[in-house]
The first five atom37 places (N, CA, C, CB, O) and aatype in JSON, in Angstrom:
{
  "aatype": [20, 20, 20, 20, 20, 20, 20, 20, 20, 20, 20, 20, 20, 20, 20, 20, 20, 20, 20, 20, 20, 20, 20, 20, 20, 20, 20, 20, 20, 20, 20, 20, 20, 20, 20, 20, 20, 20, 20, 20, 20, 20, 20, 20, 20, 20, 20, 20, 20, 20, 20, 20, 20, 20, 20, 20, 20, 20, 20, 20, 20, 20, 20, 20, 20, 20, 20, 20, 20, 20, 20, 20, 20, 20, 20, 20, 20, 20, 20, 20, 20, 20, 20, 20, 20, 20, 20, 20, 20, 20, 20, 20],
  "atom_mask": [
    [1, 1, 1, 1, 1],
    [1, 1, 1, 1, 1],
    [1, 1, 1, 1, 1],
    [1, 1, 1, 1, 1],
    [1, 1, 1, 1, 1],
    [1, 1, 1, 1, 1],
    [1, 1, 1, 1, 1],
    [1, 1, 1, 1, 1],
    [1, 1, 1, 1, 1],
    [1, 1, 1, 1, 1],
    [1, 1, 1, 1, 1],
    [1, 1, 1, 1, 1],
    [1, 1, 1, 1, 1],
    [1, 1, 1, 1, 1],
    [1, 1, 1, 1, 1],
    [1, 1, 1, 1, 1],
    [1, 1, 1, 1, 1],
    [1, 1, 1, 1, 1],
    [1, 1, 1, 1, 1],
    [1, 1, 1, 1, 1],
    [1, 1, 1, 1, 1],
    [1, 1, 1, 1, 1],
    [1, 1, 1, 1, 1],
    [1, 1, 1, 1, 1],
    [1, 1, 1, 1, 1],
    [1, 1, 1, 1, 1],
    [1, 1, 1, 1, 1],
    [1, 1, 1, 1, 1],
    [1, 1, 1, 1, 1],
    [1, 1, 1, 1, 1],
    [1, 1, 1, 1, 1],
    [1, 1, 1, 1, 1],
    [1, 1, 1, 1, 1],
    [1, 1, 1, 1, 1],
    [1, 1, 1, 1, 1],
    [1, 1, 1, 1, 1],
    [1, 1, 1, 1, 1],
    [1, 1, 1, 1, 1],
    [1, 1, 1, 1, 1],
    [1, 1, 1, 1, 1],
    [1, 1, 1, 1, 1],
    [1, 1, 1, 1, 1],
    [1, 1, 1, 1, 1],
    [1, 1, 1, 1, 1],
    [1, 1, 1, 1, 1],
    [1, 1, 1, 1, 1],
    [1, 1, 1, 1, 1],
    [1, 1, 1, 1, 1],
    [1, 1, 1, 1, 1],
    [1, 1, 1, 1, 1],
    [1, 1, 1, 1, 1],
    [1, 1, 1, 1, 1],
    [1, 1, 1, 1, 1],
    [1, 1, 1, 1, 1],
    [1, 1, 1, 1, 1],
    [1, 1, 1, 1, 1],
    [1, 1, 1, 1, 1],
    [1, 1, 1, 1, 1],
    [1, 1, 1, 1, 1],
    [1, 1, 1, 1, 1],
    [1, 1, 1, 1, 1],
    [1, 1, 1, 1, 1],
    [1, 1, 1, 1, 1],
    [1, 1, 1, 1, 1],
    [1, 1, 1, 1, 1],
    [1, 1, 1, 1, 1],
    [1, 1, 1, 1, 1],
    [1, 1, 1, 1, 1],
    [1, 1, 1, 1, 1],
    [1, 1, 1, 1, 1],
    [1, 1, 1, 1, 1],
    [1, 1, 1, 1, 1],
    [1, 1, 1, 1, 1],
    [1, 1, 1, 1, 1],
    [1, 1, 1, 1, 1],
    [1, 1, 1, 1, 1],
    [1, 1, 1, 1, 1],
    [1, 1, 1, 1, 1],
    [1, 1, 1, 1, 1],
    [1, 1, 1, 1, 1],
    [1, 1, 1, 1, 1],
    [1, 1, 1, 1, 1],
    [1, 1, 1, 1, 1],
    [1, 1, 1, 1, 1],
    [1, 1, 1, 1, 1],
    [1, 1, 1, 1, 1],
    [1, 1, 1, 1, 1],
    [1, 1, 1, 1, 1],
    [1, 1, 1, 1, 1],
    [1, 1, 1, 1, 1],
    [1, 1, 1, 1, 1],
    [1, 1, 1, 1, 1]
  ],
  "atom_positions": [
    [[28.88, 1.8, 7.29], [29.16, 2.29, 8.61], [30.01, 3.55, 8.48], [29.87, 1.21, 9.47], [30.91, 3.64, 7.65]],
    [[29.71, 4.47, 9.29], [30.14, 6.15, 9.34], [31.46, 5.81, 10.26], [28.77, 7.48, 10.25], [31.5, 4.91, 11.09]],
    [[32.58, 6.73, 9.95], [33.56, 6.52, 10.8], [33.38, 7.7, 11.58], [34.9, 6.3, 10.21], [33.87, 7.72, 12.7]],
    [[32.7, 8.75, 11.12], [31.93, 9.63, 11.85], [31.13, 9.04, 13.39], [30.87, 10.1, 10.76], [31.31, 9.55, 14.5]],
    [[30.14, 7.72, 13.04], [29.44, 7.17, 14.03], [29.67, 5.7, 13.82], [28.0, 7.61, 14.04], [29.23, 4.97, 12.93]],
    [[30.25, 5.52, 14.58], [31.48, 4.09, 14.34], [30.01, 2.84, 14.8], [33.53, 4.09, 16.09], [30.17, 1.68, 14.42]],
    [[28.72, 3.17, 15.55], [27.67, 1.73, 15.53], [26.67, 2.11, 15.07], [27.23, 0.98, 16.85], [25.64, 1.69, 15.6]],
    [[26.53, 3.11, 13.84], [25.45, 3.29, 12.84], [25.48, 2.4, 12.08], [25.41, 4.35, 12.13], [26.58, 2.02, 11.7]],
    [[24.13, 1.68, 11.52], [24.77, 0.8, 10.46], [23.54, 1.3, 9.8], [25.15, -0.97, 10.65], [22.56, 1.67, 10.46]],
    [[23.59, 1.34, 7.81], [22.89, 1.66, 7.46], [22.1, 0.14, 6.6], [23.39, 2.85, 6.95], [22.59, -0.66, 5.81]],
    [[21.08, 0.22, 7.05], [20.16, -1.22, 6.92], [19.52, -1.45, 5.52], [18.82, -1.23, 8.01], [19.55, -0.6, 4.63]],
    [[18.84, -2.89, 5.38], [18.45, -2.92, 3.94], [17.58, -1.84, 3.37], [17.78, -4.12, 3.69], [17.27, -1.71, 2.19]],
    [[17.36, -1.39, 3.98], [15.67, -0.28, 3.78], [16.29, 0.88, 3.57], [14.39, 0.0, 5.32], [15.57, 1.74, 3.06]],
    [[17.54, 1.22, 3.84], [18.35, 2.65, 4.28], [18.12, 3.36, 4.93], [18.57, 3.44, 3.65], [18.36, 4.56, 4.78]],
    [[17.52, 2.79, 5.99], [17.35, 3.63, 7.09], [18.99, 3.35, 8.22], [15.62, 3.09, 7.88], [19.96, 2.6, 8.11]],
    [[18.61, 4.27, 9.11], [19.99, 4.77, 9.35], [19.45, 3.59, 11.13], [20.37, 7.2, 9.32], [18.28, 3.53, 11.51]],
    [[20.37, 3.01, 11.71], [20.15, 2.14, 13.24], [21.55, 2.89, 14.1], [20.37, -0.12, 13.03], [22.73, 3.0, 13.76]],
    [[21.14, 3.14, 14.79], [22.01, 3.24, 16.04], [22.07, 2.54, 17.13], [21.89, 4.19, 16.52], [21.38, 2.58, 18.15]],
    [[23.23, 1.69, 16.73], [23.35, 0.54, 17.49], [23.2, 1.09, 19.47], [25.08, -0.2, 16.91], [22.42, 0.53, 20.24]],
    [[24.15, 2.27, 19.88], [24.41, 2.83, 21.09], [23.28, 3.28, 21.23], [25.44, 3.73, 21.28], [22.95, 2.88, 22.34]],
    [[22.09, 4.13, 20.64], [20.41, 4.62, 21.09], [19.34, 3.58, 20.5], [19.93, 6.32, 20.36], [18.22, 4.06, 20.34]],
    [[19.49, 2.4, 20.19], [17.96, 1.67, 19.61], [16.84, 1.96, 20.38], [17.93, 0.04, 19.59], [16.82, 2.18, 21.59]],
    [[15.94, 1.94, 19.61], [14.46, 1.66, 20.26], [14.16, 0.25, 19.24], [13.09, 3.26, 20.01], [14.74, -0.29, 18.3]],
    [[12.97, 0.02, 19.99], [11.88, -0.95, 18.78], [11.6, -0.69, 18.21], [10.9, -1.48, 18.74], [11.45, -1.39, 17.21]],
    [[11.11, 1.18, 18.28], [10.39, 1.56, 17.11], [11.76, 1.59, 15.71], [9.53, 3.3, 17.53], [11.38, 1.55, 14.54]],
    [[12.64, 1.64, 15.9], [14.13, 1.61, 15.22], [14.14, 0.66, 14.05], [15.32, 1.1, 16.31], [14.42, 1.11, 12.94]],
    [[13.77, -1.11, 14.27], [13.72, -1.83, 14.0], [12.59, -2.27, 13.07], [13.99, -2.15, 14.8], [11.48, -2.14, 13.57]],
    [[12.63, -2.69, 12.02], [11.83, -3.16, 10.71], [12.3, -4.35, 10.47], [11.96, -2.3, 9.39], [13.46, -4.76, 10.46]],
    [[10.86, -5.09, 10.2], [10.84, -6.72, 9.75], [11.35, -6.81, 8.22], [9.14, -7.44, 9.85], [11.58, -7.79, 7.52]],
    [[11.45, -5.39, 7.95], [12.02, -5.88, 6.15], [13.66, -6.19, 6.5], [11.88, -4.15, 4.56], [14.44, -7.1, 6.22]],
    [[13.74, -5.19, 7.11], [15.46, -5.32, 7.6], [15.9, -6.39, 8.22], [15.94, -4.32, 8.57], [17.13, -6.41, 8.18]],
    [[15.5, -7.18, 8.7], [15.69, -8.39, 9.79], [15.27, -9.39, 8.7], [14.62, -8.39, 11.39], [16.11, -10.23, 8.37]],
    [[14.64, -9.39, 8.39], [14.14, -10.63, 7.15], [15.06, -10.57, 6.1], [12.56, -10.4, 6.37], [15.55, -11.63, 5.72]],
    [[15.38, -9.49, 5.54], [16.88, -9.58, 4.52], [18.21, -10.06, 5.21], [17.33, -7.98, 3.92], [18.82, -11.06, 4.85]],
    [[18.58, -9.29, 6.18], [19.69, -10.08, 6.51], [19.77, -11.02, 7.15], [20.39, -9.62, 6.91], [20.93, -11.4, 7.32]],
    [[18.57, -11.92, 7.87], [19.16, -12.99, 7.59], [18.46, -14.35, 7.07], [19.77, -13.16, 8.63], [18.19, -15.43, 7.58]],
    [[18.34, -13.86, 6.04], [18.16, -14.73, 4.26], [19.86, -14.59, 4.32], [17.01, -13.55, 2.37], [20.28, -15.74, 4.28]],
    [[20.8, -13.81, 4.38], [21.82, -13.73, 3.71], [22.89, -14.36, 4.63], [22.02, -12.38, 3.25], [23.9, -14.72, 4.02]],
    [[22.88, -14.63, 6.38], [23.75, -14.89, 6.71], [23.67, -16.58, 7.05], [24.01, -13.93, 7.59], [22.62, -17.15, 7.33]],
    [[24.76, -17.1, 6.97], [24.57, -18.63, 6.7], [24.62, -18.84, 7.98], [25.61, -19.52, 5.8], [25.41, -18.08, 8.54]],
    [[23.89, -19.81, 8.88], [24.0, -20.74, 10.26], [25.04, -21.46, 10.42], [23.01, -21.7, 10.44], [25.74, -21.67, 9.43]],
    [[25.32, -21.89, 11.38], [26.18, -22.66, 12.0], [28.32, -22.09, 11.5], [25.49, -24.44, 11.39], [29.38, -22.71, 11.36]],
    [[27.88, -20.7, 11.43], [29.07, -20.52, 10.83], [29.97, -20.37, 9.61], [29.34, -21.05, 11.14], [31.13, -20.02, 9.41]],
    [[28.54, -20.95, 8.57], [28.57, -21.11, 6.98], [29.91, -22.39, 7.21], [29.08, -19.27, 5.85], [31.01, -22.36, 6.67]],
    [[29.36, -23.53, 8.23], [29.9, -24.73, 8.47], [29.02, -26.19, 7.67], [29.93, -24.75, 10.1], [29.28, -27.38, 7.49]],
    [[27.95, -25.31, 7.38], [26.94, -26.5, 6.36], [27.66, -27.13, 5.33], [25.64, -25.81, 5.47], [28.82, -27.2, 5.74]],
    [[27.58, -27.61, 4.23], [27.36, -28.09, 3.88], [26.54, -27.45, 2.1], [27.06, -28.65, 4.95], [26.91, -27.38, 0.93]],
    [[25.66, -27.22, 2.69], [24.77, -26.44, 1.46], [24.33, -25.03, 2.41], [23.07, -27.56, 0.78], [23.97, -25.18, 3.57]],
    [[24.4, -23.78, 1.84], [23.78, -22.53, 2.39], [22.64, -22.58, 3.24], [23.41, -21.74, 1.4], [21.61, -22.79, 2.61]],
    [[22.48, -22.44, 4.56], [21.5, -22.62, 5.33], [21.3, -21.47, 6.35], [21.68, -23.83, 5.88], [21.61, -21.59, 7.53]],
    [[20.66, -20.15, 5.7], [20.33, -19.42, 6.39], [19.66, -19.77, 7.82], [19.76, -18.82, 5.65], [19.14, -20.77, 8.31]],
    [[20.02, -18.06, 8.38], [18.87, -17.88, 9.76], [17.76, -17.91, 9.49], [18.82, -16.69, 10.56], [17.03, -18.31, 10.4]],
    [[17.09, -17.54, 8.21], [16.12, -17.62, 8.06], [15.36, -18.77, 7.88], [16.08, -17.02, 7.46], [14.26, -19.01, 8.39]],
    [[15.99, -19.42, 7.17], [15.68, -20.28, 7.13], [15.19, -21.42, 8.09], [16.28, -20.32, 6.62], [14.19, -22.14, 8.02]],
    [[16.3, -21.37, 9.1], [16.18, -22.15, 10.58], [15.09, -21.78, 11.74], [17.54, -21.93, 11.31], [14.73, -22.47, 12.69]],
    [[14.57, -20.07, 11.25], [13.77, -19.84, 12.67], [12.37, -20.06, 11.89], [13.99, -18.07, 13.6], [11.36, -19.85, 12.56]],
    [[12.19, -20.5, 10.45], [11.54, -21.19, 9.95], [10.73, -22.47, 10.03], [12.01, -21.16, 9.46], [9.53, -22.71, 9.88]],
    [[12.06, -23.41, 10.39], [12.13, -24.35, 10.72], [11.69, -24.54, 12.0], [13.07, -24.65, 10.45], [10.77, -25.32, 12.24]],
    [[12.33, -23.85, 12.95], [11.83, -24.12, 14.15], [10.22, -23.36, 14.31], [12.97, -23.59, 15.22], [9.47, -23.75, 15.21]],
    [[9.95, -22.66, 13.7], [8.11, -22.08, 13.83], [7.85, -23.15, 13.58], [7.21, -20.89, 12.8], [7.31, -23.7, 14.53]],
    [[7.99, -23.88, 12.55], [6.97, -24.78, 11.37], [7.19, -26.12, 12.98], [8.03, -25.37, 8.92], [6.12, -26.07, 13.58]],
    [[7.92, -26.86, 13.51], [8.12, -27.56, 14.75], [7.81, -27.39, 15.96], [9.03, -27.67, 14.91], [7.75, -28.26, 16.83]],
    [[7.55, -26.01, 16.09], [6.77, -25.82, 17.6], [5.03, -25.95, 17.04], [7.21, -23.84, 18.52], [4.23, -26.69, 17.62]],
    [[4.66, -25.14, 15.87], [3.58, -25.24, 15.29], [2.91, -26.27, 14.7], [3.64, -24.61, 14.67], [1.7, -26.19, 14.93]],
    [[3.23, -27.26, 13.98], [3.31, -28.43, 13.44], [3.26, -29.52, 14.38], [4.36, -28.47, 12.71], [2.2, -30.08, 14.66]],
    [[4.52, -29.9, 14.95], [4.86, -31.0, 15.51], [4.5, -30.66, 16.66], [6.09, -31.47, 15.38], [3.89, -31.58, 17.21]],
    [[4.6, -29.68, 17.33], [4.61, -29.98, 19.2], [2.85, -28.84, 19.47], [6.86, -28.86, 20.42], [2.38, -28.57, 20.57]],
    [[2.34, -28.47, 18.3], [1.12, -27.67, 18.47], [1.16, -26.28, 19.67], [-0.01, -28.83, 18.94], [0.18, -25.99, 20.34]],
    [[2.21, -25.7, 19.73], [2.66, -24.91, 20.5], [2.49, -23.53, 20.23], [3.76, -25.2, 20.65], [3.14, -22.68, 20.84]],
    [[1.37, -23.14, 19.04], [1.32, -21.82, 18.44], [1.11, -20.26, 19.81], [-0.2, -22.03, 17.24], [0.63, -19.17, 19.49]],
    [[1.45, -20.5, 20.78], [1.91, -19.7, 21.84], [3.57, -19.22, 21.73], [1.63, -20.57, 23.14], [3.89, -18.04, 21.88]],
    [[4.24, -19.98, 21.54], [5.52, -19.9, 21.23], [6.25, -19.83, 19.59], [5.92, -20.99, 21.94], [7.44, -19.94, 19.31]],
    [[5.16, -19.63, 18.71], [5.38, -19.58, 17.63], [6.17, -17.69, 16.94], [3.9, -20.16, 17.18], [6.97, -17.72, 16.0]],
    [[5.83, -16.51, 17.5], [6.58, -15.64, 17.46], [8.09, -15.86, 18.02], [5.91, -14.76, 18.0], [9.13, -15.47, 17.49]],
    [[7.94, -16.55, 19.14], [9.35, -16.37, 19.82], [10.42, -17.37, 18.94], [9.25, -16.88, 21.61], [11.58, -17.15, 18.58]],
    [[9.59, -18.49, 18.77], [10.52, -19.4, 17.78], [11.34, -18.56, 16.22], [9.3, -20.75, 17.18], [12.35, -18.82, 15.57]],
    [[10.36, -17.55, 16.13], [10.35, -16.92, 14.68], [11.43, -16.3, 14.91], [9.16, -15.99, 14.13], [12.5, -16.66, 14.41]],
    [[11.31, -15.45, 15.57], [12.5, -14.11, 15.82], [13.6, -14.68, 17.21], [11.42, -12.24, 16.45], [14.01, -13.69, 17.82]],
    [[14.02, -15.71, 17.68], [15.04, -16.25, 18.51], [16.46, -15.86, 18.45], [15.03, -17.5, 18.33], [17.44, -15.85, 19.19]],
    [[16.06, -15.45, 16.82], [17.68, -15.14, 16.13], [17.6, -13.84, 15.41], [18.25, -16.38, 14.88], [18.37, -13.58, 14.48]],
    [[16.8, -13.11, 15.76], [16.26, -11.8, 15.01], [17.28, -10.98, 15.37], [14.77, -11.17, 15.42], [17.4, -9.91, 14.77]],
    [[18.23, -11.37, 16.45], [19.31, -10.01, 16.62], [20.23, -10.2, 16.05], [19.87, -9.59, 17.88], [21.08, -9.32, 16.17]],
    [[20.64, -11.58, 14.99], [21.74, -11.55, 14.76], [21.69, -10.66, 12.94], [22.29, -13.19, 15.04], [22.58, -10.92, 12.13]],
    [[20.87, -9.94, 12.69], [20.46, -9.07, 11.83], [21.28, -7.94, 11.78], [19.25, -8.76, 12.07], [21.85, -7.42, 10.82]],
    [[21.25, -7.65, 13.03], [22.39, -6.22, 13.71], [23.74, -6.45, 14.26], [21.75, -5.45, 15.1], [24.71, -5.73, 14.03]],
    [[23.75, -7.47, 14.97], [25.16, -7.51, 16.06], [25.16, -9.25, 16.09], [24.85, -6.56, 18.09], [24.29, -9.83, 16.74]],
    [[26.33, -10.12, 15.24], [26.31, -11.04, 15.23], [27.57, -11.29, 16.19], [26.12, -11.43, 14.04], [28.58, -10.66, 15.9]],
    [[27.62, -12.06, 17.19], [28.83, -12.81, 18.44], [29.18, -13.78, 17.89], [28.39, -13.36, 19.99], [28.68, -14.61, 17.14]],
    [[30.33, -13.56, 18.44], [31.6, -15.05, 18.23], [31.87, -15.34, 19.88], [33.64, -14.49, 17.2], [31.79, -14.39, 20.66]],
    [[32.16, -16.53, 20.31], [32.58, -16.72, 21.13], [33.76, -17.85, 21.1], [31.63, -16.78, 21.75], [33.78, -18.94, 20.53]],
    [[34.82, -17.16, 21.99], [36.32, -17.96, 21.78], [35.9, -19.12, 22.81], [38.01, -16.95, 22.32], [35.16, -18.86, 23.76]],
    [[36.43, -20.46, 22.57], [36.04, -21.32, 23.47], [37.67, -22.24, 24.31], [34.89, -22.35, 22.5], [37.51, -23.09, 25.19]]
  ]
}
């Protein structure tokens, strides 16, 4: 991150994101698929390492599989696709 451009972030691919101007066209599935292989769910409160990726995995393979729902099978995929760029905390 540029202290020059304090919500550039430079992504797995090295391409340059601007968090304040995104488009879609901005955004790459290589970039979103690396980070999050890397960030752990539930807080890295598991137990054993359990990526995002892993989980929107999980949930494709359960709407697809178990509930035969392959209509909702993109949305299951990418549910968590933003937390690639801009991950929230919320104080409770």
């Amino acid at each position: 991150m540029s202290s020059q451009r304090p919500h550039v972030l430079t992504t797995y691919s090295g391409r340059q994101l601007d968090l304040d101007n995104c488009t879609p066209q901005a955004i790459f599935i290589d970039d979103i698929a690396s980070a999050l292989s890397k960030i752990c769910r539930f807080g890295a409160q598991a137990r054993r390492f359990y990526s995002v990726a892993q989980h929107a995995l999980l949930g494709q393979d359960i709407l697809l599989g178990d509930l035969g729902r392959a209509d909702l099978s993109l949305f299951a995929l990418h549910h968590d696709s933003h937390e690639a760029f801009v991950v929230t905390c919320r104080a409770r």
